[in-house]
N, CA, C and O atoms as a CHARMM CRD file, in Angstrom:
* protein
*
  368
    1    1 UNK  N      0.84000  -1.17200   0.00000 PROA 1      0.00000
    2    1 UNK  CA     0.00000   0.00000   0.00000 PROA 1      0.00000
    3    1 UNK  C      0.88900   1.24000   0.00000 PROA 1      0.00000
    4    1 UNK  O      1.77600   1.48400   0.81800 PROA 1      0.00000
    5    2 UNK  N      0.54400   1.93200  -0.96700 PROA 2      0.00000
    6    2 UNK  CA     1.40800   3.06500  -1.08300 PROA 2      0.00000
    7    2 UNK  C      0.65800   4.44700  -0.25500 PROA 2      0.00000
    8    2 UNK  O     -0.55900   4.60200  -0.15000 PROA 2      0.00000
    9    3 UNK  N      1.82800   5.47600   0.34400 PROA 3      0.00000
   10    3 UNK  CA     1.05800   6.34000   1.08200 PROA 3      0.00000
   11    3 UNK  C      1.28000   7.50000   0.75400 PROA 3      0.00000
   12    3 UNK  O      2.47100   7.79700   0.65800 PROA 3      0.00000
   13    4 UNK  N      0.27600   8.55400   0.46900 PROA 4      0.00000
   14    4 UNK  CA     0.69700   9.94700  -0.35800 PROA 4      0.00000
   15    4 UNK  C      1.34900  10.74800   0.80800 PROA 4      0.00000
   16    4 UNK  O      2.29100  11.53200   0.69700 PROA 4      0.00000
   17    5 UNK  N      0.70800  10.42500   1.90200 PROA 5      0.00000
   18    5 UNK  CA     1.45600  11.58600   2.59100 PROA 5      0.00000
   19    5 UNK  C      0.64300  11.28300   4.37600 PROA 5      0.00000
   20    5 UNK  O     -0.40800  10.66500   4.55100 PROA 5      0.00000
   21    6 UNK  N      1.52400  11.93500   5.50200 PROA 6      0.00000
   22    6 UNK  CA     1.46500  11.04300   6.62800 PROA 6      0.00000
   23    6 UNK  C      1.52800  12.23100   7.55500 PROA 6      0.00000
   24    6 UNK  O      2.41000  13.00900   7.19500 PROA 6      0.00000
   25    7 UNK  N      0.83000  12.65100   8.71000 PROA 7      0.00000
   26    7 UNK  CA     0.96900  13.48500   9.39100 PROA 7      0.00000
   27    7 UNK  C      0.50400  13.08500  10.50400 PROA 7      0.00000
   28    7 UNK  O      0.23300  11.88500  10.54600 PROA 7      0.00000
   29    8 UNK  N      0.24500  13.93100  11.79300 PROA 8      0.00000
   30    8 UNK  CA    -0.36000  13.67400  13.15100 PROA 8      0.00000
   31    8 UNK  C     -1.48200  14.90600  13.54900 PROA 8      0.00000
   32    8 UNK  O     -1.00700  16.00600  13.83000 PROA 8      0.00000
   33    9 UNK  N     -2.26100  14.81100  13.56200 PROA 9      0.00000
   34    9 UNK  CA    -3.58800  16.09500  13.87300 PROA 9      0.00000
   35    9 UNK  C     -4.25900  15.87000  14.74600 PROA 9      0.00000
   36    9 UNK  O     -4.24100  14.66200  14.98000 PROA 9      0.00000
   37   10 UNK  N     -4.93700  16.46000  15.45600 PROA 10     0.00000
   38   10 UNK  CA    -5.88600  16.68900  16.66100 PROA 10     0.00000
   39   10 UNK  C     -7.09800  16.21000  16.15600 PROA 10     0.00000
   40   10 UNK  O     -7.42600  16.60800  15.03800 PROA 10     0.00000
   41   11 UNK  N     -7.86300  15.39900  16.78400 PROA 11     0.00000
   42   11 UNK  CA    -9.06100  15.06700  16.62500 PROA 11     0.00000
   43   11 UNK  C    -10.31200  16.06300  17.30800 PROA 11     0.00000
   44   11 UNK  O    -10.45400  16.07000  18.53100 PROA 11     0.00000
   45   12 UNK  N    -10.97000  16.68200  16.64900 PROA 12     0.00000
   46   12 UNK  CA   -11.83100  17.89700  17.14500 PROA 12     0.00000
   47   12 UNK  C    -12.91700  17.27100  17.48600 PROA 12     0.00000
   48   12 UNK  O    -12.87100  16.04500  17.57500 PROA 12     0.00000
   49   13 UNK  N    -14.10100  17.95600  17.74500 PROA 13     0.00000
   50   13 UNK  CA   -15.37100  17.06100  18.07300 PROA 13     0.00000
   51   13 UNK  C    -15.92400  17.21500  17.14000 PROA 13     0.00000
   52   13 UNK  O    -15.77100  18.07800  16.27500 PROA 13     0.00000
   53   14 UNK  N    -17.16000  15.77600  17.26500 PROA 14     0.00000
   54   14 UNK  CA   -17.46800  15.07400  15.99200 PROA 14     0.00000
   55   14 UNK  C    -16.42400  14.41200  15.36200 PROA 14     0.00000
   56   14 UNK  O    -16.57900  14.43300  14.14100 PROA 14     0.00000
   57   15 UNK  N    -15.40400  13.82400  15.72600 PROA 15     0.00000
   58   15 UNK  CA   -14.65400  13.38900  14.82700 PROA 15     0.00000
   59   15 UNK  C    -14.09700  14.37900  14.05500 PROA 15     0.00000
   60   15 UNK  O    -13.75700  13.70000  13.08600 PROA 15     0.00000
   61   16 UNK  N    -13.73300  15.60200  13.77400 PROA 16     0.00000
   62   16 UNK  CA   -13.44600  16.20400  12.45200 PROA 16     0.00000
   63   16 UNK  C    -11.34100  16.36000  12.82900 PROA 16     0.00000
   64   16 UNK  O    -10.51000  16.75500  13.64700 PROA 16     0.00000
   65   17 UNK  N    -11.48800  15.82000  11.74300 PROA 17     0.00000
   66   17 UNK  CA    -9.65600  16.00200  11.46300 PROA 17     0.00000
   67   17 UNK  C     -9.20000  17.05600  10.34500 PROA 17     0.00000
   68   17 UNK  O     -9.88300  17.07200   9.32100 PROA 17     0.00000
   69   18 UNK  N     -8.37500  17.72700  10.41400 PROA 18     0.00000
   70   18 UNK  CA    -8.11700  18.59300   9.02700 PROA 18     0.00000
   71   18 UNK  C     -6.91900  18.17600   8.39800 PROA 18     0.00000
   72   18 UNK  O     -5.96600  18.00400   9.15700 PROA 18     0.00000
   73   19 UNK  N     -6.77300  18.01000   7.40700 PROA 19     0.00000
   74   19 UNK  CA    -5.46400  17.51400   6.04300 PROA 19     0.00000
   75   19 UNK  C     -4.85000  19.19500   6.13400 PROA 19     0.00000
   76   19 UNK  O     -5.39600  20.28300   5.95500 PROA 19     0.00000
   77   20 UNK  N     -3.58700  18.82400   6.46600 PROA 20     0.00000
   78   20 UNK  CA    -2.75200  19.92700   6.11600 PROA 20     0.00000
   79   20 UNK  C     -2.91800  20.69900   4.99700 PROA 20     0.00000
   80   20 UNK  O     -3.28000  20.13300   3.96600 PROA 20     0.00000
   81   21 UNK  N     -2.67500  22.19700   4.99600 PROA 21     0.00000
   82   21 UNK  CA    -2.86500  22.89200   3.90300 PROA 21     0.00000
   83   21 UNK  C     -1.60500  22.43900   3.12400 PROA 21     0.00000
   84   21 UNK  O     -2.07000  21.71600   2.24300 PROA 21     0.00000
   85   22 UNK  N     -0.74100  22.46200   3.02800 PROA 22     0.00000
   86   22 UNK  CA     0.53200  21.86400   2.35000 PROA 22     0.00000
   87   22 UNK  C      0.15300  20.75200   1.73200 PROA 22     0.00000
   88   22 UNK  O      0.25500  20.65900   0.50800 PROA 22     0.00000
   89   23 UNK  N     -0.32600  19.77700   2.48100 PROA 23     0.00000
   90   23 UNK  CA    -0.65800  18.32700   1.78400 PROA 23     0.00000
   91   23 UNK  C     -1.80600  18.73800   0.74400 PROA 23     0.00000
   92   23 UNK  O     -1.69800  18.27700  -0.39200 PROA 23     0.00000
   93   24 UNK  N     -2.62900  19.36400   0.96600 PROA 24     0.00000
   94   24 UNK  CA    -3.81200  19.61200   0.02200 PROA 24     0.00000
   95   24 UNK  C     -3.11800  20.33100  -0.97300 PROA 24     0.00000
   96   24 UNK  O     -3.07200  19.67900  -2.01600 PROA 24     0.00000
   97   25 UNK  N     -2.46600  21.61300  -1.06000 PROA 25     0.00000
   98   25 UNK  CA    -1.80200  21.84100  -1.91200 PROA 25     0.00000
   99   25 UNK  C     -1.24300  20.87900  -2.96700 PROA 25     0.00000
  100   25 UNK  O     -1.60200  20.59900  -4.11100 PROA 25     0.00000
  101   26 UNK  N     -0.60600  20.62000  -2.46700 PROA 26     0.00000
  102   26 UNK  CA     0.31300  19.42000  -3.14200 PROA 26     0.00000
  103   26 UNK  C      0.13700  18.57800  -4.13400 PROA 26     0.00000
  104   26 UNK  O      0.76900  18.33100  -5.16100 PROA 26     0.00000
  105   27 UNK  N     -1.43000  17.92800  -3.35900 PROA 27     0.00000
  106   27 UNK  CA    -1.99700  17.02000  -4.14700 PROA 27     0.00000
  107   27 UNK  C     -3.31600  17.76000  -4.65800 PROA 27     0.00000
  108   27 UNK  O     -4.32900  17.16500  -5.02600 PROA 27     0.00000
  109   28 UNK  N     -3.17700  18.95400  -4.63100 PROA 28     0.00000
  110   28 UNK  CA    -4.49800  19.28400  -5.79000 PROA 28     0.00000
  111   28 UNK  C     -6.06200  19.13400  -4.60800 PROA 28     0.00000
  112   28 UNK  O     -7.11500  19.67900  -4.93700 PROA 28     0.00000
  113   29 UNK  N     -5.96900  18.51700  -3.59000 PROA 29     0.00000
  114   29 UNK  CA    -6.94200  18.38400  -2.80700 PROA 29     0.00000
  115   29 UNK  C     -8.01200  19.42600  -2.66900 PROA 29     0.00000
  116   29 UNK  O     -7.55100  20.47300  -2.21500 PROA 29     0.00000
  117   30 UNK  N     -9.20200  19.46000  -2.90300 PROA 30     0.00000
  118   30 UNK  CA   -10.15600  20.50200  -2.74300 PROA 30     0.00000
  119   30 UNK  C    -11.68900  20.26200  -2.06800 PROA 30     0.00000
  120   30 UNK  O    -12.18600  19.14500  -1.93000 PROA 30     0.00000
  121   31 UNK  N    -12.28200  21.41500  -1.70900 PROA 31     0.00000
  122   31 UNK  CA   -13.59600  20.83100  -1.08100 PROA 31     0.00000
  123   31 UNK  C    -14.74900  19.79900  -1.99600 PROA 31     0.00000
  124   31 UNK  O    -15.25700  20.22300  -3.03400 PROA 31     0.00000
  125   32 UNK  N    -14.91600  19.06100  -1.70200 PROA 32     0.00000
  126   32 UNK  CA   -15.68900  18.33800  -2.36200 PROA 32     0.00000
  127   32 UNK  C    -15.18200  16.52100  -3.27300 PROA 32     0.00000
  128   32 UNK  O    -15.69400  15.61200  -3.92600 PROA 32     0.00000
  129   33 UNK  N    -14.09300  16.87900  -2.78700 PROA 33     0.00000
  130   33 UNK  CA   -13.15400  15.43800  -3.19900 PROA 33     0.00000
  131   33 UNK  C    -13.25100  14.46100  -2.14800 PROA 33     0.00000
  132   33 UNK  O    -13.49200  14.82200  -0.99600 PROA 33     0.00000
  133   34 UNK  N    -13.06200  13.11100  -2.48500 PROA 34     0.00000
  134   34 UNK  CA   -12.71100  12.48200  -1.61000 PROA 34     0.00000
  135   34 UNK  C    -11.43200  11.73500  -1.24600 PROA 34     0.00000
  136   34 UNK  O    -10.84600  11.20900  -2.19300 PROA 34     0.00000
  137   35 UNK  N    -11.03600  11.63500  -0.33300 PROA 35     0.00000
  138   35 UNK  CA    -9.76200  11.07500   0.23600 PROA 35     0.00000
  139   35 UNK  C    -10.26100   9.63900   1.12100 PROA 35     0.00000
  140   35 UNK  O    -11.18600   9.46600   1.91500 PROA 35     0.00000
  141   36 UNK  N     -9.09600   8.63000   0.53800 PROA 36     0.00000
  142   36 UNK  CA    -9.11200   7.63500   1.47400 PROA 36     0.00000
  143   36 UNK  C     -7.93900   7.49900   2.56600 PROA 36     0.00000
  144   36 UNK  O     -6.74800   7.66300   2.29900 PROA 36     0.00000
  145   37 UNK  N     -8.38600   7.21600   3.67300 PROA 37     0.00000
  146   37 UNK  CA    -7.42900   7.66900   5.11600 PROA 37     0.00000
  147   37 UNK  C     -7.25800   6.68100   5.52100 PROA 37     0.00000
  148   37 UNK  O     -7.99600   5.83900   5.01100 PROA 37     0.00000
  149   38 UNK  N     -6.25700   6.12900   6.62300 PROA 38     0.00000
  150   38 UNK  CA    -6.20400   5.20700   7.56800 PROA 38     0.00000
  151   38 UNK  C     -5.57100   5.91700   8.60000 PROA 38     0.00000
  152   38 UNK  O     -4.62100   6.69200   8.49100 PROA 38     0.00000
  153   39 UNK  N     -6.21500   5.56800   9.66500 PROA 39     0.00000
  154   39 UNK  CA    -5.97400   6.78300  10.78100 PROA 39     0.00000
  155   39 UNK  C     -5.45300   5.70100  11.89000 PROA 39     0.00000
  156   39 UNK  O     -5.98000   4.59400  11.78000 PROA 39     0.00000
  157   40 UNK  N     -4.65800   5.82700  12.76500 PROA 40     0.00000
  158   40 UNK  CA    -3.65300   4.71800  13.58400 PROA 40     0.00000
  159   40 UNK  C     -3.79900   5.74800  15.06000 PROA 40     0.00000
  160   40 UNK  O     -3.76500   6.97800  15.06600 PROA 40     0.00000
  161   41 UNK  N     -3.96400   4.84500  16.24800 PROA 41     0.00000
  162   41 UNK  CA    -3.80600   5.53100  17.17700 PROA 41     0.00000
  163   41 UNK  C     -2.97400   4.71100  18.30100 PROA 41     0.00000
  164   41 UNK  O     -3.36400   3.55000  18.42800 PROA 41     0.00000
  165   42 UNK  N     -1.82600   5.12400  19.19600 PROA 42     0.00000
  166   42 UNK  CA    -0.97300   4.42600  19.41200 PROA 42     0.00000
  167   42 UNK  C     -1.80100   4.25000  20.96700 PROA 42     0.00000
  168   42 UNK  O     -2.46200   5.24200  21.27200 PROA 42     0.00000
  169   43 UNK  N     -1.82200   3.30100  21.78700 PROA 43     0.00000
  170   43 UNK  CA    -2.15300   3.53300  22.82100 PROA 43     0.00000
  171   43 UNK  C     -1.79400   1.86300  23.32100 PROA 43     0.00000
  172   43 UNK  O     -2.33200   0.87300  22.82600 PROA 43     0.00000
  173   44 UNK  N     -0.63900   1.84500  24.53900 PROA 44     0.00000
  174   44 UNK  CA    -0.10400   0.65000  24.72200 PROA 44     0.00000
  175   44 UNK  C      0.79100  -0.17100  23.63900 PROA 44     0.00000
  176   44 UNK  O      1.56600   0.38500  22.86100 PROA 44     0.00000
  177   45 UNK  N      0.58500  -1.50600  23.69900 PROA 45     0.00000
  178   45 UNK  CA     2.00600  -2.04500  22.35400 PROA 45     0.00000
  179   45 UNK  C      1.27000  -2.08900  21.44800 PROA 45     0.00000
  180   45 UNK  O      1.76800  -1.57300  20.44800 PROA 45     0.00000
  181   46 UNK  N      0.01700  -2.57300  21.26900 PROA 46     0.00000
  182   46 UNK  CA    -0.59100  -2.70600  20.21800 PROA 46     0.00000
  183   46 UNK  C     -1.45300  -1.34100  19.61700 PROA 46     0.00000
  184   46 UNK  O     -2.51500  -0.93600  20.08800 PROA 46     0.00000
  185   47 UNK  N     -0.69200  -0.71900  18.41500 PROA 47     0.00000
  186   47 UNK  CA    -1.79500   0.46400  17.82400 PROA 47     0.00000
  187   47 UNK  C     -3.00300  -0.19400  17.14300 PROA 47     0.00000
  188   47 UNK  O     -3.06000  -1.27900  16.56500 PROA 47     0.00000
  189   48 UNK  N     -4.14100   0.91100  17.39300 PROA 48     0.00000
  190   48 UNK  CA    -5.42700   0.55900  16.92900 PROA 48     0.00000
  191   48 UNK  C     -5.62300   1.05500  15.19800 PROA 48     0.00000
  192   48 UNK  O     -4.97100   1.98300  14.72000 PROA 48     0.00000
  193   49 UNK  N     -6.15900   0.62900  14.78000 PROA 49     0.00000
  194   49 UNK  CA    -5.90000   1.45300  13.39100 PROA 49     0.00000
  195   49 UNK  C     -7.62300   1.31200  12.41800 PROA 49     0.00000
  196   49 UNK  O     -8.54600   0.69500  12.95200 PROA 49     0.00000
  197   50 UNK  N     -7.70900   1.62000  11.75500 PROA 50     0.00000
  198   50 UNK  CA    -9.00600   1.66600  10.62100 PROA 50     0.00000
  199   50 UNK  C     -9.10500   2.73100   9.39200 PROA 50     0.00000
  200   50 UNK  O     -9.19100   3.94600   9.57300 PROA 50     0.00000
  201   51 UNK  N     -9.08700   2.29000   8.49700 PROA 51     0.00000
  202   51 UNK  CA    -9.14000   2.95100   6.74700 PROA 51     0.00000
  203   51 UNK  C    -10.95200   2.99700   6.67900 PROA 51     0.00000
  204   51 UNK  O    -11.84200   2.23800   7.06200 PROA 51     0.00000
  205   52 UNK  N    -10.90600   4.30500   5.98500 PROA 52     0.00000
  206   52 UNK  CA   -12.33500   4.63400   5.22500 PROA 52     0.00000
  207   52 UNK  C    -11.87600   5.98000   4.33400 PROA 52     0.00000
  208   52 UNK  O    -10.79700   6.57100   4.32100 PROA 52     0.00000
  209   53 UNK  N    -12.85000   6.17900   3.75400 PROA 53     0.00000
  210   53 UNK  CA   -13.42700   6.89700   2.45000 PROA 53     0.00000
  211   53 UNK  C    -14.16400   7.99600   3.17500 PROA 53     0.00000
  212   53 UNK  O    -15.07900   7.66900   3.93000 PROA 53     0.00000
  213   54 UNK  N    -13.78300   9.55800   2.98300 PROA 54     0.00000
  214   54 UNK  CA   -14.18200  10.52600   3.05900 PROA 54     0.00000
  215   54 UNK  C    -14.97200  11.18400   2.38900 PROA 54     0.00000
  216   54 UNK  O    -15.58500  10.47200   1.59400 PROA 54     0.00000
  217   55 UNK  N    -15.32200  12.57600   2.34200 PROA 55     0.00000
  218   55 UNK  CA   -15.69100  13.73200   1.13500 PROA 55     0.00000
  219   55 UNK  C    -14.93400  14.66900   1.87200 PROA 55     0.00000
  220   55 UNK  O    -15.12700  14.51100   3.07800 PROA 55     0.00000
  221   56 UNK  N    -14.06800  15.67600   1.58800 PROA 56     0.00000
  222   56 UNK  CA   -13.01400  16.91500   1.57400 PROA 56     0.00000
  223   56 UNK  C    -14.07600  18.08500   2.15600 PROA 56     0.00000
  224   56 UNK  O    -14.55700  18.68200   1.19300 PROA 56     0.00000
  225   57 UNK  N    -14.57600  18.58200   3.40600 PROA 57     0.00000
  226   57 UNK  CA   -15.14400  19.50700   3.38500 PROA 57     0.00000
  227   57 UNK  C    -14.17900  20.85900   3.86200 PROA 57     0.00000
  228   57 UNK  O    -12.95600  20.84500   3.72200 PROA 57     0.00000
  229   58 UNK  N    -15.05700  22.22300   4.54500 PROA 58     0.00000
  230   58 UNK  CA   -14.12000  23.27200   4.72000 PROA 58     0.00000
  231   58 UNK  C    -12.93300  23.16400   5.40100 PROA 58     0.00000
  232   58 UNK  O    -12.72900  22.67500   6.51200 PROA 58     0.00000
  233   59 UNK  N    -12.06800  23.73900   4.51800 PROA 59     0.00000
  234   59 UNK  CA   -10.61100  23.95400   5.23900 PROA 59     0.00000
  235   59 UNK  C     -9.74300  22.74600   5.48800 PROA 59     0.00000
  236   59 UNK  O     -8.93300  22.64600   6.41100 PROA 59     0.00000
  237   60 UNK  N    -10.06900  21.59300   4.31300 PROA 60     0.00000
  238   60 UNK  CA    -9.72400  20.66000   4.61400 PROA 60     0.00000
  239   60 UNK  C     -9.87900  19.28500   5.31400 PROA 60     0.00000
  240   60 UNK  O     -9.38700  18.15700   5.29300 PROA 60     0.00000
  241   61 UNK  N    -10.88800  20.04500   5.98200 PROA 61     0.00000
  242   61 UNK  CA   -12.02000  18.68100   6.98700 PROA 61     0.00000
  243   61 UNK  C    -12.57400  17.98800   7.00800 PROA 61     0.00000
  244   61 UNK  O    -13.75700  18.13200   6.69700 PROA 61     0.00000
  245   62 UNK  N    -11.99100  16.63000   7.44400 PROA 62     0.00000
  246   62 UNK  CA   -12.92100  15.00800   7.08100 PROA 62     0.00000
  247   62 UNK  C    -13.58100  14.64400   8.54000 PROA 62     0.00000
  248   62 UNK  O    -13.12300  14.75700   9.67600 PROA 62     0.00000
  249   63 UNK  N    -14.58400  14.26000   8.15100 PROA 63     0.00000
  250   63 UNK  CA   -15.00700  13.20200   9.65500 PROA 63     0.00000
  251   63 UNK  C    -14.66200  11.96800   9.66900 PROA 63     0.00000
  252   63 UNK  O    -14.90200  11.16500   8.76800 PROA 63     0.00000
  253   64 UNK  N    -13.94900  11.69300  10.91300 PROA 64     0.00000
  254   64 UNK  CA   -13.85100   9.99600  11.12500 PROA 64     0.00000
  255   64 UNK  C    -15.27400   9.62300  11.57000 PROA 64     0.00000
  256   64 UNK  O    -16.03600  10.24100  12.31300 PROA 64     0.00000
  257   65 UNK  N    -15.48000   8.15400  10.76100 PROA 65     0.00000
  258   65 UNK  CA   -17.18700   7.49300  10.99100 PROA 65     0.00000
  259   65 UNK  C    -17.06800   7.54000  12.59900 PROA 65     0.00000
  260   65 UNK  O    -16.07000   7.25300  13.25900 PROA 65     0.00000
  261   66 UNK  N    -17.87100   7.81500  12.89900 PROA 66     0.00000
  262   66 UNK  CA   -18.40700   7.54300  14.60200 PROA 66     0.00000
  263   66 UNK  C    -18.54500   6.24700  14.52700 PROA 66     0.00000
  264   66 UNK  O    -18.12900   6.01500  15.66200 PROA 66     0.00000
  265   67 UNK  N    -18.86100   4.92700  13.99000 PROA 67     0.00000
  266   67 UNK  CA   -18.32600   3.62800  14.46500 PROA 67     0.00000
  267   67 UNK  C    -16.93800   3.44900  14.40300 PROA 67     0.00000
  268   67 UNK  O    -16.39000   2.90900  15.36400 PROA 67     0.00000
  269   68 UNK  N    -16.22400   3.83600  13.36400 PROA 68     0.00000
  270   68 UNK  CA   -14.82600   3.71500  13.77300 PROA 68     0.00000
  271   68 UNK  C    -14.54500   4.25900  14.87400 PROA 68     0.00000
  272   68 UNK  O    -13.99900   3.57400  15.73900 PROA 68     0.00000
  273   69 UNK  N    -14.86300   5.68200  15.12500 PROA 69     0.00000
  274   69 UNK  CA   -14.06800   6.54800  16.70400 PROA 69     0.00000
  275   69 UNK  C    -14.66800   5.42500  17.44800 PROA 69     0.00000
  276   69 UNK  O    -14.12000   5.27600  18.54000 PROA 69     0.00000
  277   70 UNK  N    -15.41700   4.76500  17.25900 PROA 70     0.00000
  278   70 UNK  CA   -16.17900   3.88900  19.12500 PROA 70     0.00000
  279   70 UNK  C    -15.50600   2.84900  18.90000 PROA 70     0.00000
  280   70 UNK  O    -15.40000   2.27400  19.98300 PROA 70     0.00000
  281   71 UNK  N    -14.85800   2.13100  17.90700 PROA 71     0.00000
  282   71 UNK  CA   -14.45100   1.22900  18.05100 PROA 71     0.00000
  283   71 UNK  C    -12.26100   1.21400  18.53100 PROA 71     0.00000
  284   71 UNK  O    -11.54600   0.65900  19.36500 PROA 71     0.00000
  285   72 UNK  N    -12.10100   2.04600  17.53600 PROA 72     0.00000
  286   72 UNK  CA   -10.73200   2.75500  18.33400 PROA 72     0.00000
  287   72 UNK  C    -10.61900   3.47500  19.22700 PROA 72     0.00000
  288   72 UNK  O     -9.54200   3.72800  19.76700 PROA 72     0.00000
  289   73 UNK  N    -11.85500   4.00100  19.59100 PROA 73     0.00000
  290   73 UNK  CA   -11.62000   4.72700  20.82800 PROA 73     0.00000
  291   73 UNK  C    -11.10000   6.46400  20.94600 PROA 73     0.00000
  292   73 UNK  O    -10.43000   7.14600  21.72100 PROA 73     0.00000
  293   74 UNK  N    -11.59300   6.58800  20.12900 PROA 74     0.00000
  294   74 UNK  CA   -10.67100   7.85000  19.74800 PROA 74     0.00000
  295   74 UNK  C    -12.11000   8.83700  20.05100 PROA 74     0.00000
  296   74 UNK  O    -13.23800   8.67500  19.58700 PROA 74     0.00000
  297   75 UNK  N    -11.53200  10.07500  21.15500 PROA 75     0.00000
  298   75 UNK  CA   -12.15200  11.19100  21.66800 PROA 75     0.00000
  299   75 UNK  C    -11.39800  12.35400  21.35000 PROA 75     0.00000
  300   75 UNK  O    -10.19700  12.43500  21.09500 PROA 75     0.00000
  301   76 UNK  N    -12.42500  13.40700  21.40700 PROA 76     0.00000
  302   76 UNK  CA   -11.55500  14.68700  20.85400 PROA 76     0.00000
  303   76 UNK  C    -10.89300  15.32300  21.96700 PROA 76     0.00000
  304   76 UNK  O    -11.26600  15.33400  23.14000 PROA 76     0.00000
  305   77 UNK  N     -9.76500  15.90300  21.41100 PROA 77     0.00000
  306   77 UNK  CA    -8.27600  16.06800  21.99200 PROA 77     0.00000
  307   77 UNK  C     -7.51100  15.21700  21.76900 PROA 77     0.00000
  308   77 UNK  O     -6.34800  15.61000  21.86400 PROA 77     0.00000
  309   78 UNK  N     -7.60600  14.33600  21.54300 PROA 78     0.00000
  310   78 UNK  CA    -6.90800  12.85400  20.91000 PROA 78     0.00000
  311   78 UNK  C     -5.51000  13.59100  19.82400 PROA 78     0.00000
  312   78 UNK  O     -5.90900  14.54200  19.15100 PROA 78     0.00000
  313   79 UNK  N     -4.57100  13.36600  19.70300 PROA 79     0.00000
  314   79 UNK  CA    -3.41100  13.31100  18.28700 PROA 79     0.00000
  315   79 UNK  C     -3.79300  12.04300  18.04400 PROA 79     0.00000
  316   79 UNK  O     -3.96300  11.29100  19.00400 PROA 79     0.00000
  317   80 UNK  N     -4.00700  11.55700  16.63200 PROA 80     0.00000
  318   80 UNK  CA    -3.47400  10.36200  16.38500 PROA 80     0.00000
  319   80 UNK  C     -2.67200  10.53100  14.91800 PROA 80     0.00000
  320   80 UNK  O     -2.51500  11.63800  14.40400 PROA 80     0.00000
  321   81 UNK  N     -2.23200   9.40100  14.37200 PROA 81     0.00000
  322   81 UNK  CA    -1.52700   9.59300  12.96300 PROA 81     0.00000
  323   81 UNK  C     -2.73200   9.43900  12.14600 PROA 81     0.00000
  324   81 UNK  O     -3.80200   8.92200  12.46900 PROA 81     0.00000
  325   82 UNK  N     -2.27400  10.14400  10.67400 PROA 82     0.00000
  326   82 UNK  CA    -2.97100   9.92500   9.57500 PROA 82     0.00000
  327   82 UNK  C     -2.18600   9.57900   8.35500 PROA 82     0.00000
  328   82 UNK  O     -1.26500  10.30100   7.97400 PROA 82     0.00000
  329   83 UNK  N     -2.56700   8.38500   7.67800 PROA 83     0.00000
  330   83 UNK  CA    -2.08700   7.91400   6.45300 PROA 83     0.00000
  331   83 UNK  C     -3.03000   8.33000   5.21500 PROA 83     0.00000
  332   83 UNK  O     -3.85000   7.53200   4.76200 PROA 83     0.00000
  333   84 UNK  N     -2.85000   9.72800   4.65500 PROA 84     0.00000
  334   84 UNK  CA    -3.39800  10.06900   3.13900 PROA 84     0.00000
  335   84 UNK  C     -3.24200   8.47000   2.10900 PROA 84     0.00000
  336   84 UNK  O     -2.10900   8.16300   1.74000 PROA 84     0.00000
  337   85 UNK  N     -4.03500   7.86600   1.85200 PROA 85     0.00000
  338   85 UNK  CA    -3.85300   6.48800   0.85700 PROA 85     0.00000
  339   85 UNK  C     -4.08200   6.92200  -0.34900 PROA 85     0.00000
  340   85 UNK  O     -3.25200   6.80600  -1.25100 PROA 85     0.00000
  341   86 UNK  N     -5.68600   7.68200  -0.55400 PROA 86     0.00000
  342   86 UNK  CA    -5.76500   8.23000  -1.95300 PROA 86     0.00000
  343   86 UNK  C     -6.55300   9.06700  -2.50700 PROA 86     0.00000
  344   86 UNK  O     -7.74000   8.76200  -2.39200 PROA 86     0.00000
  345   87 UNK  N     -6.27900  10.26900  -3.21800 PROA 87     0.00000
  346   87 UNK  CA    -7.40400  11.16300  -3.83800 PROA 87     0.00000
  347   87 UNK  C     -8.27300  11.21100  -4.93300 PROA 87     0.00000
  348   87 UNK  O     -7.75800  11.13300  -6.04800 PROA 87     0.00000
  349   88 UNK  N     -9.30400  11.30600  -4.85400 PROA 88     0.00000
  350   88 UNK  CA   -10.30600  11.39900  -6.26800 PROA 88     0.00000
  351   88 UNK  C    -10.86900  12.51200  -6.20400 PROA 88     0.00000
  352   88 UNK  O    -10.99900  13.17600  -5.17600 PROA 88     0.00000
  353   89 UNK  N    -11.34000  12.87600  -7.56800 PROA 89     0.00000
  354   89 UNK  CA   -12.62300  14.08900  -8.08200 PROA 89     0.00000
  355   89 UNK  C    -13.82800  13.49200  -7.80800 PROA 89     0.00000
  356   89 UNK  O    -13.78600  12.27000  -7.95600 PROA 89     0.00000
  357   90 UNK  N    -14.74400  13.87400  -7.50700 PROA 90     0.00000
  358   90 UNK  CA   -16.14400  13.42100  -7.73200 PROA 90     0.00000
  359   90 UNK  C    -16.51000  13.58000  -9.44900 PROA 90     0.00000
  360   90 UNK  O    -16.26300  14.67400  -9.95700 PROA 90     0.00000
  361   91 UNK  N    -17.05400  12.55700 -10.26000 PROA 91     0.00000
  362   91 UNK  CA   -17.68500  12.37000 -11.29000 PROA 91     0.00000
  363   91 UNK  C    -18.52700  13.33000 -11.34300 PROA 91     0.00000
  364   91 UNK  O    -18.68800  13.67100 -10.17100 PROA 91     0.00000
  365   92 UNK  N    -19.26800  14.07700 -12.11800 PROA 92     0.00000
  366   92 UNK  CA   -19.81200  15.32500 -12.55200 PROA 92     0.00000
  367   92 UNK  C    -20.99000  14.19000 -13.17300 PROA 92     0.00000
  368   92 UNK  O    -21.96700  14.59700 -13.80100 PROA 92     0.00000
């Protein structure tokens, strides 16, 4: 699995994470695209981890599914890592 690009961000409430402006740059990223993520959270030896499929809203902002956050566990204030996997346009 190849990875476009890898950072660490704050988990806000509701789940909302933001993609670096740099990374969006980069890759052309804009509101209304979608990105596929895998988001890793380290906690003890074993990290928790889970991949899904977004839509790009303001300023860069995806929601992690609320079954994933309940199942990793992930509350806001949280850092965890993020693995950018892949970008698309939405079909017109």
């Amino acid at each position: 699995m190849d990875v476009l690009a890898k950072f660490h961000t704050t988990v806000h409430r509701i789940g909302r994470i933001i993609i670096p402006a740099g990374t969006r740059k980069f890759y052309g990223i804009e509101q209304g695209d979608f990105v596929e993520i895998k988001i890793v959270k380290y906690e003890g030896e074993e990290p928790k981890e889970g991949t899904f499929t977004a839509r790009v809203g303001e300023q860069g902002s995806v929601i992690i599914p609320k079954a994933l956050r309940d199942v990793i566990g992930i509350k806001p204030g949280e850092v965890i890592e993020v693995l950018l996997l892949g970008h698309y346009k939405p079909r017109n």
